[in-house]
Z-matrix of the N, CA and C atoms (Angstrom, degrees):
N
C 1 1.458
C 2 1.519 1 108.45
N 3 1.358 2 109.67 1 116.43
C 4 1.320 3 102.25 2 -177.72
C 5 1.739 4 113.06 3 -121.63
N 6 1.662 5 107.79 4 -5.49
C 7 1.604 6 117.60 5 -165.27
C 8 2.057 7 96.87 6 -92.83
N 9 1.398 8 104.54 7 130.44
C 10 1.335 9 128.56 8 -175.96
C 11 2.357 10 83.37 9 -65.03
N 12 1.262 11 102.45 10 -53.98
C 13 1.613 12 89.38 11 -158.98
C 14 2.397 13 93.79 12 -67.80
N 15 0.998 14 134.55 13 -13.80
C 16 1.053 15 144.16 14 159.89
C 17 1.482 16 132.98 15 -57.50
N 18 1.562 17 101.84 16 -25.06
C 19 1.345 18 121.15 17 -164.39
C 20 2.016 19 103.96 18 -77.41
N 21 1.105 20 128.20 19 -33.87
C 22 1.352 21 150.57 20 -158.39
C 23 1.384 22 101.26 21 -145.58
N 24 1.289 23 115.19 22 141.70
C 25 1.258 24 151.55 23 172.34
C 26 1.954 25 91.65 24 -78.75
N 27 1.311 26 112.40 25 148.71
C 28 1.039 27 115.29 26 158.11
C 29 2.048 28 122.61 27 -67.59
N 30 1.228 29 96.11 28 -16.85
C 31 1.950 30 110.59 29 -178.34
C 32 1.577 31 76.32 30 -87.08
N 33 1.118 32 128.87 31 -88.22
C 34 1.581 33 112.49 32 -160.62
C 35 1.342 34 131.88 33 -39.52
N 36 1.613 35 102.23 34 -23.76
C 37 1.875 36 104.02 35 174.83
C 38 0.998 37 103.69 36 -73.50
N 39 1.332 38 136.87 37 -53.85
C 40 1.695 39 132.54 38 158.85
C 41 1.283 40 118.69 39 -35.10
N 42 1.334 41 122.59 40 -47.01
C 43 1.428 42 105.63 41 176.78
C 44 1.603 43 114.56 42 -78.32
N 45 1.574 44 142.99 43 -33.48
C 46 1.290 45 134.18 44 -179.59
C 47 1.810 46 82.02 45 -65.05
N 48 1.025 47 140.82 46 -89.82
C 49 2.097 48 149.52 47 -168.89
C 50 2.002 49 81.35 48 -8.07
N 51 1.653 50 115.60 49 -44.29
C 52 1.281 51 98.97 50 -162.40
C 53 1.656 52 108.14 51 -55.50
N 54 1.091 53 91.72 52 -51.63
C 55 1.949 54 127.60 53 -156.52
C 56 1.350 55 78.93 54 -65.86
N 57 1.371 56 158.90 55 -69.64
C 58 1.662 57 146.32 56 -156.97
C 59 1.645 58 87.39 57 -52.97
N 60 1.859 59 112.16 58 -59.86
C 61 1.646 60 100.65 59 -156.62
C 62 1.479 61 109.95 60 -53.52
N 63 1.624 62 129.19 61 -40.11
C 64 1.566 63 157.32 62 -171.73
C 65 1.608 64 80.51 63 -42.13
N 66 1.753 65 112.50 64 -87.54
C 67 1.356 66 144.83 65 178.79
C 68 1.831 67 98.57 66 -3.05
N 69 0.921 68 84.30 67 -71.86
C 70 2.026 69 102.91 68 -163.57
C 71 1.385 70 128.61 69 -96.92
N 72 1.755 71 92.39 70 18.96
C 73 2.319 72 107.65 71 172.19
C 74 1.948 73 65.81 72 -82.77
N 75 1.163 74 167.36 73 -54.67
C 76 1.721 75 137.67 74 -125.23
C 77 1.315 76 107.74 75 -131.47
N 78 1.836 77 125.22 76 -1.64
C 79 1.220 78 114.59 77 162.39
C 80 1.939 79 109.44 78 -119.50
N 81 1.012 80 124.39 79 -177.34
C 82 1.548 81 137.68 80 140.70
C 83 1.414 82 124.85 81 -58.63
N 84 1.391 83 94.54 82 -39.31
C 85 1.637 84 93.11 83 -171.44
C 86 1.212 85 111.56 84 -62.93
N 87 1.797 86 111.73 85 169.61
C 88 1.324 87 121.59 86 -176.12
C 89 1.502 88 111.35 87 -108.89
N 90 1.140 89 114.73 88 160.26
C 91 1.743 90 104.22 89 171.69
C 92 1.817 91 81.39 90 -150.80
N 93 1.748 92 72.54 91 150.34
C 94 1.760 93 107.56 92 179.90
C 95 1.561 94 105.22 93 -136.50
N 96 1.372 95 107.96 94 117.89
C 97 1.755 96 110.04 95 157.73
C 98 1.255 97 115.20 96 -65.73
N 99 1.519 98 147.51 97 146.45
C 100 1.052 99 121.03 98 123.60
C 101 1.428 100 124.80 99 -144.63
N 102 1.127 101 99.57 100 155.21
C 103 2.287 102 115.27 101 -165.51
C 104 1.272 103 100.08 102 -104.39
N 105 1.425 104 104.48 103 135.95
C 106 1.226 105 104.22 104 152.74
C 107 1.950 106 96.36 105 -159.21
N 108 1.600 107 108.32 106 173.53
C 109 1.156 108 114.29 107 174.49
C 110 1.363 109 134.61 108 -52.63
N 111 1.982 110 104.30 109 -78.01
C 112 1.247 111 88.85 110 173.61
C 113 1.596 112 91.18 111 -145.11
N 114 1.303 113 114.33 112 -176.71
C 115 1.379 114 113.71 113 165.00
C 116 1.677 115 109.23 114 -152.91
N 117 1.208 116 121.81 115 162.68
C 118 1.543 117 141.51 116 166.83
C 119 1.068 118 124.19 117 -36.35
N 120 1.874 119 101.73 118 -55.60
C 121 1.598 120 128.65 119 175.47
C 122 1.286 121 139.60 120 -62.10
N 123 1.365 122 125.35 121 158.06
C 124 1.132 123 95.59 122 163.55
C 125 1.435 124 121.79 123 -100.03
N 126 1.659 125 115.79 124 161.95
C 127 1.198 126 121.94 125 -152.64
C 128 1.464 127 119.95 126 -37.38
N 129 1.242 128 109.37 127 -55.93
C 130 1.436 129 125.05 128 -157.20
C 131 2.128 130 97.59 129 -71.69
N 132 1.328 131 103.43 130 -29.88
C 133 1.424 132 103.90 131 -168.20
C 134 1.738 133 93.33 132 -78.64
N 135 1.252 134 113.29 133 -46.41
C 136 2.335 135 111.29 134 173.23
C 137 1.449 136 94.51 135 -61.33
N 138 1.461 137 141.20 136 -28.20
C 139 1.432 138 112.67 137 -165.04
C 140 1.571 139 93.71 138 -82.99
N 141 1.334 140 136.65 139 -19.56
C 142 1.630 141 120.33 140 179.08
C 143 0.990 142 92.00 141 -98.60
N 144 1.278 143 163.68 142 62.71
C 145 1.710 144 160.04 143 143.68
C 146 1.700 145 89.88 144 -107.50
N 147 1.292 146 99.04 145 -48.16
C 148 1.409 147 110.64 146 -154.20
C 149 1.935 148 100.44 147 -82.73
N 150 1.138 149 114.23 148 -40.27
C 151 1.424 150 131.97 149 178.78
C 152 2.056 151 91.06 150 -61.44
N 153 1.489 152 129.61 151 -46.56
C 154 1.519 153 109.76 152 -161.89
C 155 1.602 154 90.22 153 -99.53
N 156 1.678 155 139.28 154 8.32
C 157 1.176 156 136.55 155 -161.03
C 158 1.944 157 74.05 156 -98.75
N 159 1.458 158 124.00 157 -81.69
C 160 1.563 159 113.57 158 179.19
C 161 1.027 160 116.79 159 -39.83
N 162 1.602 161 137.81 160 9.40
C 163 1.404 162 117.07 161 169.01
C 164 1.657 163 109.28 162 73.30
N 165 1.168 164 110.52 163 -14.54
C 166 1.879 165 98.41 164 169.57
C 167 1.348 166 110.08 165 -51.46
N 168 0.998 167 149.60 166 -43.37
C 169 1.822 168 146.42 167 172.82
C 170 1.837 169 96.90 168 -37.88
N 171 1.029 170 115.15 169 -13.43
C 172 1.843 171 106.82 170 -175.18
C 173 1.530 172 102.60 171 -111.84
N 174 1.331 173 133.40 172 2.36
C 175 1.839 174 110.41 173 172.86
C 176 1.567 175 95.77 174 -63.71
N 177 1.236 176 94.59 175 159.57
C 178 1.733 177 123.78 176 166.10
C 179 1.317 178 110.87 177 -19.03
N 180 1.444 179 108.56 178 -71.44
C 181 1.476 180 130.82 179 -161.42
C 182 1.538 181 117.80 180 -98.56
N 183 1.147 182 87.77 181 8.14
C 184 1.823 183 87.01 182 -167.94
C 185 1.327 184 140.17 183 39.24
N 186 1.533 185 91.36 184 38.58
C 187 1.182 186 97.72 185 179.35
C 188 1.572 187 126.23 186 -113.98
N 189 1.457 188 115.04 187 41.62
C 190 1.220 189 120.45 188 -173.30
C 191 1.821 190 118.61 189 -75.27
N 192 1.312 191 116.33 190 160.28
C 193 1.594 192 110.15 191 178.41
C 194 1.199 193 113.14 192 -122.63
N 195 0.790 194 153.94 193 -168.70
C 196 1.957 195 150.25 194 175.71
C 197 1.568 196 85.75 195 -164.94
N 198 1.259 197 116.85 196 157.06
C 199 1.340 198 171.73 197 -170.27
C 200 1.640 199 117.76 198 -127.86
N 201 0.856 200 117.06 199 95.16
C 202 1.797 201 116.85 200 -166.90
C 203 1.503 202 100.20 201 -121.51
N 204 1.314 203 112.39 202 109.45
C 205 1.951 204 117.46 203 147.44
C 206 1.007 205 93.69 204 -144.62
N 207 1.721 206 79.77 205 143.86
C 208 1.195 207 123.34 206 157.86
C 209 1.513 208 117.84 207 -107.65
N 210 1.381 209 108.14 208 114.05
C 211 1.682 210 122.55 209 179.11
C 212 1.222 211 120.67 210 -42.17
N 213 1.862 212 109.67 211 -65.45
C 214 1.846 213 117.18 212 -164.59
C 215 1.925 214 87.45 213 -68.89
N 216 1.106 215 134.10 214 -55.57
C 217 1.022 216 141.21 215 152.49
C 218 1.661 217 133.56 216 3.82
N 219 1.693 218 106.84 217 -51.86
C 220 1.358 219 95.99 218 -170.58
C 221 1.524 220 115.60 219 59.79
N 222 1.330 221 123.07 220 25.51
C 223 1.716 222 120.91 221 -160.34
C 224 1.866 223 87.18 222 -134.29
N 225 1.564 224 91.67 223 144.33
C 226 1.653 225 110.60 224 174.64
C 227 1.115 226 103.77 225 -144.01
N 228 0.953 227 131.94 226 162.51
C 229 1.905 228 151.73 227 157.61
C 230 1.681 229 109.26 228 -149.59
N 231 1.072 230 90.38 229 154.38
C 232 1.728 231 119.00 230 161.27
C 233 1.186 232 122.92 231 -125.96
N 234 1.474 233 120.51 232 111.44
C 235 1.554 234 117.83 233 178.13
C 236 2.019 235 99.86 234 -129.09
N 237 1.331 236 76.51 235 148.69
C 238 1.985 237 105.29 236 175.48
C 239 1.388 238 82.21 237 -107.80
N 240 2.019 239 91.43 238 150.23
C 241 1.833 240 121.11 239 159.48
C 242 1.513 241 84.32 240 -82.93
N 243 1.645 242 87.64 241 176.96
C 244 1.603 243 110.04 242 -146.78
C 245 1.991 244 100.55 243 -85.67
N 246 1.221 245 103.06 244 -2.28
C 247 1.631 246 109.82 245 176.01
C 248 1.620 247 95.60 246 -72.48
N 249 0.982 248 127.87 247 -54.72
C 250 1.321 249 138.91 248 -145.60
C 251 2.052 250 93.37 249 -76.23
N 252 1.324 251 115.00 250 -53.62
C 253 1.248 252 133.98 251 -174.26
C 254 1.810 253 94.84 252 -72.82
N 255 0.882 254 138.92 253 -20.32
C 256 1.481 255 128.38 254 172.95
C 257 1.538 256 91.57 255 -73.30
N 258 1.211 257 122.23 256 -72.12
C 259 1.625 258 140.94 257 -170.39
C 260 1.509 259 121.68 258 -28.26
N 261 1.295 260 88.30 259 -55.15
C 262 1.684 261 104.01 260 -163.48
C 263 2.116 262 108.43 261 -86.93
N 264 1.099 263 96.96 262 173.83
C 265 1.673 264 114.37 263 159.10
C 266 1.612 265 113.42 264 -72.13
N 267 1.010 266 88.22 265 142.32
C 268 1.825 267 105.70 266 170.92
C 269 2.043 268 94.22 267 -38.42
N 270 1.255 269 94.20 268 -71.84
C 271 1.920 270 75.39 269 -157.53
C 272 1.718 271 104.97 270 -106.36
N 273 1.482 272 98.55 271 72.85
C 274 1.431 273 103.96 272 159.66
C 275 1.515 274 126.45 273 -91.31
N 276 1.204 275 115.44 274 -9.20
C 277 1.566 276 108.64 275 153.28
C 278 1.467 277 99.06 276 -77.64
N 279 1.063 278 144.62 277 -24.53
C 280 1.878 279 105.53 278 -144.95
C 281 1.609 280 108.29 279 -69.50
N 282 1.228 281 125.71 280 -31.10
C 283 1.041 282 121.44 281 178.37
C 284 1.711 283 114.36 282 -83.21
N 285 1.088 284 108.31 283 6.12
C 286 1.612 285 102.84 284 169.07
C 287 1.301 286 103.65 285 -83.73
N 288 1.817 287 102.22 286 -61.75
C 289 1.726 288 115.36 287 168.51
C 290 1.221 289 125.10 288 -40.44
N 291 1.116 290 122.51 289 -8.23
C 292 1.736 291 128.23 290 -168.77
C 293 1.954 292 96.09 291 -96.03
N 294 1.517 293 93.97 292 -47.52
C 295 2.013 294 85.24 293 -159.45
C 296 1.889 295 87.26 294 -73.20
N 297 1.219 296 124.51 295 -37.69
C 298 1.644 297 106.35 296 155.77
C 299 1.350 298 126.80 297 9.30
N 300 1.599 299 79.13 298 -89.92
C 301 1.755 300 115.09 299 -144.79
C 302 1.897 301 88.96 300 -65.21
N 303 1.582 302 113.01 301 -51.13
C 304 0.838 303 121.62 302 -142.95
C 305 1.766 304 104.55 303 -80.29
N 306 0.969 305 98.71 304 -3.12
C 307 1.882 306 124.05 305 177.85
C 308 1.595 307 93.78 306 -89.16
N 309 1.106 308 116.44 307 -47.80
C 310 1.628 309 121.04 308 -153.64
C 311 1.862 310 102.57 309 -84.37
N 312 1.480 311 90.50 310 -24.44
C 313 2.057 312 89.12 311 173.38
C 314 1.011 313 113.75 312 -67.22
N 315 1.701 314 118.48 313 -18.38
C 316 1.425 315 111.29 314 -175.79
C 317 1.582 316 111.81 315 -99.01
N 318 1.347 317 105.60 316 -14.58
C 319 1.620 318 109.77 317 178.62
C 320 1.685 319 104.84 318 100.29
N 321 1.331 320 98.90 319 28.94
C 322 2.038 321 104.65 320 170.63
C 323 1.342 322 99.68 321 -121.21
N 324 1.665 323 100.49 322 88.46
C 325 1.647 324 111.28 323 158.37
C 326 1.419 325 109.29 324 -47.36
N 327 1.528 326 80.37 325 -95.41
C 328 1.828 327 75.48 326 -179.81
C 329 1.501 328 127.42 327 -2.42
N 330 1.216 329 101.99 328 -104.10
C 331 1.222 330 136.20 329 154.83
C 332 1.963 331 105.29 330 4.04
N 333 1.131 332 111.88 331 -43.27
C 334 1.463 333 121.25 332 -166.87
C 335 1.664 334 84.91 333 -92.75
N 336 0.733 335 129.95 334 -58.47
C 337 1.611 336 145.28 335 -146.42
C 338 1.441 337 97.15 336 -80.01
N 339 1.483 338 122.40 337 -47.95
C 340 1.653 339 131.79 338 175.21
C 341 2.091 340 94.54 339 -66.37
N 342 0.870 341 103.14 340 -64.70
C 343 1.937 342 94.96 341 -168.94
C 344 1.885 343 100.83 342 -50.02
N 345 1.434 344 107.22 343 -37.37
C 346 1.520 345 90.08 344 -160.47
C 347 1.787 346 100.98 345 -91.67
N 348 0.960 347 144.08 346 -28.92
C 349 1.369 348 129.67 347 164.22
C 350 1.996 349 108.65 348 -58.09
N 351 1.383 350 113.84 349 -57.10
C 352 1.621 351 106.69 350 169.59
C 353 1.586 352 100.90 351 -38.47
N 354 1.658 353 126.78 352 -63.11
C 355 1.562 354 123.06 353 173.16
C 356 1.733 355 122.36 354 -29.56
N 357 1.433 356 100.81 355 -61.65
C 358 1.125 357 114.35 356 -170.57
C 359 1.864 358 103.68 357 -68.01
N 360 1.013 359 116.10 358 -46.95
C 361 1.569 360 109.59 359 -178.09
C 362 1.419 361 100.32 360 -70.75
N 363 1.260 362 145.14 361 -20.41
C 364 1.374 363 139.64 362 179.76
C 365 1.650 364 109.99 363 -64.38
N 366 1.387 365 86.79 364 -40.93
C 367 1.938 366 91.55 365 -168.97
C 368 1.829 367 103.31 366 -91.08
N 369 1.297 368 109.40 367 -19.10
C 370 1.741 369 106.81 368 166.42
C 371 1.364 370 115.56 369 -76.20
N 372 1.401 371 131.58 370 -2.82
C 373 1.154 372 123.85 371 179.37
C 374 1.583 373 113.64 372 -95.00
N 375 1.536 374 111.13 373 -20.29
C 376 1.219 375 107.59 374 147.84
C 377 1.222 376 140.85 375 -31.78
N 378 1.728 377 92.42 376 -64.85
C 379 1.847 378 108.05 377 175.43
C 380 1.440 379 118.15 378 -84.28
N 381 1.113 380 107.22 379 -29.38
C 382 1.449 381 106.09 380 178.47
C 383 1.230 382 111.68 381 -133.72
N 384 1.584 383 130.98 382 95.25
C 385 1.216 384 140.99 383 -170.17
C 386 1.496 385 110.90 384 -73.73
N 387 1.001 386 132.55 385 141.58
C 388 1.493 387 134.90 386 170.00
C 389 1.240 388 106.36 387 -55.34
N 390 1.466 389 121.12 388 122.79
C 391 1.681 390 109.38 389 171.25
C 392 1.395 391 106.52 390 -128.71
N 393 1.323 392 122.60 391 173.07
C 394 1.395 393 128.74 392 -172.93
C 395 1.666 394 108.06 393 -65.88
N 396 1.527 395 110.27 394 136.14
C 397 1.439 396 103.86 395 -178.86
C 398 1.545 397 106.50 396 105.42
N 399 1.522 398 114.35 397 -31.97
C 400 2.029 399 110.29 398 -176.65
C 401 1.472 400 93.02 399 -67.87
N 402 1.538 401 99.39 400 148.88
C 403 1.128 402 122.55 401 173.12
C 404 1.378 403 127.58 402 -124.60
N 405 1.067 404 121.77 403 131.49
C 406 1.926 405 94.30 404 -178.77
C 407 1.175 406 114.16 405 -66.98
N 408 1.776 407 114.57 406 120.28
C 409 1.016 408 113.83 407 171.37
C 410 1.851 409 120.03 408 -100.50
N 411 0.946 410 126.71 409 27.73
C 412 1.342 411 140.06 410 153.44
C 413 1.591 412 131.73 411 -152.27
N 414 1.393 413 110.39 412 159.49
C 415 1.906 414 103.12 413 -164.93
C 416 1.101 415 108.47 414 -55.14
N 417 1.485 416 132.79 415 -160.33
C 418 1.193 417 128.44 416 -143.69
C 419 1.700 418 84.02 417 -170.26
N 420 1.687 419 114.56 418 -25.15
C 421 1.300 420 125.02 419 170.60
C 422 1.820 421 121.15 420 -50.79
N 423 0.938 422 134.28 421 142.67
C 424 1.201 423 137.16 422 -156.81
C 425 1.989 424 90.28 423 -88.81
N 426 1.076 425 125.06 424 156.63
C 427 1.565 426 125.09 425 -174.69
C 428 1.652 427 96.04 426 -123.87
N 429 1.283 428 101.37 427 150.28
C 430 1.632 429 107.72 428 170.74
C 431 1.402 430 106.35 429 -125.36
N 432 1.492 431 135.83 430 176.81
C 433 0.976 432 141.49 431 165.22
C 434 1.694 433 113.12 432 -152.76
């Protein structure tokens, strides 16, 4: 499988779009999926091209997350804005990145992508609690490239 529109079922993009809205009723933070085919780079260096191209570098709090695969690739990352990376421990993704990866060996996007944003909004509500007045300040729509 190498096609980004192949990668997800149209029912599964609705259901991870669910899991961001689920994710972020108990923190501030933002989360962004995004797909694309393939790229040059390496992963982690396209998921921040791609992380300041959506404009996540501009919520309030800086606390946005991205979601990065790449399909032809076989390649994922997880990156936090720099609010989130002041806040936290050195390896507060790895265990988000782990129920991922470990979804994705078997070939359950979804499935990988739904546990680790529910993950990831579990451990942002720590640092950044939902308070009266947050708003979503970015989509919730999955991005392709």
């Amino acid at each position: 499988m190498s096609k980004v529109e192949d990668f997800l079922t149209a029912e599964e993009e609705a259901e991870i779009v669910k899991a961001i809205t689920q994710a972020e009723k108990n923190t501030s933070g933002e989360i962004r999926v995004h797909i694309e085919n393939h790229t040059e780079k390496p992963p982690l260096e396209r998921a921040q091209e791609v992380f300041h191209f959506l404009g996540m570098d501009q919520t309030s709090l800086r606390n946005g997350v991205l979601f990065y695969v790449g399909v032809a690739d076989h390649a994922f990352a997880i990156i936090g804005d720099e609010g989130i990376d002041k806040a936290v421990e050195c390896d507060f993704w790895d265990c988000t990145k782990d129920a991922v990866i470990s979804n994705f060996k078997e070939n359950k996007y979804k499935e990988g992508l739904v546990a680790g944003i529910l993950k990831a909004g579990e451990r942002l509500e720590k640092y950044f609690p939902f308070l009266d007045g947050d708003k979503d300040e970015l989509s919730n729509e999955i991005s392709k490239g």
